[in-house]
N, C-alpha and C positions, 0 to 999 in steps of 0.2 A: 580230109579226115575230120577238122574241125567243123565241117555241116554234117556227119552222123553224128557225132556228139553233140552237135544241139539239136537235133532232131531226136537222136534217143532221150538227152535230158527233157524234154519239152513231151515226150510219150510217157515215162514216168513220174513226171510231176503233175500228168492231167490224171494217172490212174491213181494216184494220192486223192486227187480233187473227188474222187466220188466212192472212197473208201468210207465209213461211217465213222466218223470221228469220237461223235459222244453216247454212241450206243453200248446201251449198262443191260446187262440182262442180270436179272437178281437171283439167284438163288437162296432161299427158305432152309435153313436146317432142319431135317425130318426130329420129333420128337416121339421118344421113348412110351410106349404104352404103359400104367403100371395099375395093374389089377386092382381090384377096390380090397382086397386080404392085403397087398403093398403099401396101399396108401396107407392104411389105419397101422400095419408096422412103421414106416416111415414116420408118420404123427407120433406112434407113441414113444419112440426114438426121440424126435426132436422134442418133445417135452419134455423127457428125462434128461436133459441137457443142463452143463450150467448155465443160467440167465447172460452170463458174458462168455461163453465160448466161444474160439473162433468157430468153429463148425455151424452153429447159429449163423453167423452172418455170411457165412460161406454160399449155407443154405437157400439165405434168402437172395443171393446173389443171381443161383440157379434159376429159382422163381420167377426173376425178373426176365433172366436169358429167356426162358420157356414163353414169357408173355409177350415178349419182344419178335420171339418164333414165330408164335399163333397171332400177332398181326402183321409180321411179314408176310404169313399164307394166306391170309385173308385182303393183302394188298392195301396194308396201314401202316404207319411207320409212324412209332411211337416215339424215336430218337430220329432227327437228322443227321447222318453219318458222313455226310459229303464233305469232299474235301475242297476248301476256300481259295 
């Protein structure tokens, strides 16, 4: 009984050995299309803002997510995210 058990343990610990350990497949967040009559709403939105809104920095938060997107897609990575 105890040689199928180390034969099956020694079958399953080689099919570990060539399982892909540090394979990252990335996924891109698809971004939002927004018409050029959107944008210039959206601009003139965020200008009638007050100078310290939170919604201002909210904003610009987005901005940064959307640049962070379009180099993810482009297969650039503007922040390193890996974990240490």
């Amino acid at each position: 009984m105890s040689r199928f058990f180390c034969i099956g343990a020694v079958l399953l610990l080689n099919a570990c050995a060539v399982c892909p350990q540090n394979e990252h497949v990335q996924q891109c967040p698809e971004l939002m299309a927004w018409s050029l009559p959107e944008q210039a709403e959206l601009s003139r939105e965020y200008d009638a803002l007050k100078p310290g809104a939170l919604l201002r920095k909210a904003f610009q938060d987005y901005l940064a997510m959307r640049d962070e997107a379009r180099a993810c897609a482009a297969g650039k990575a503007l922040r390193d995210f890996s974990i240490a």
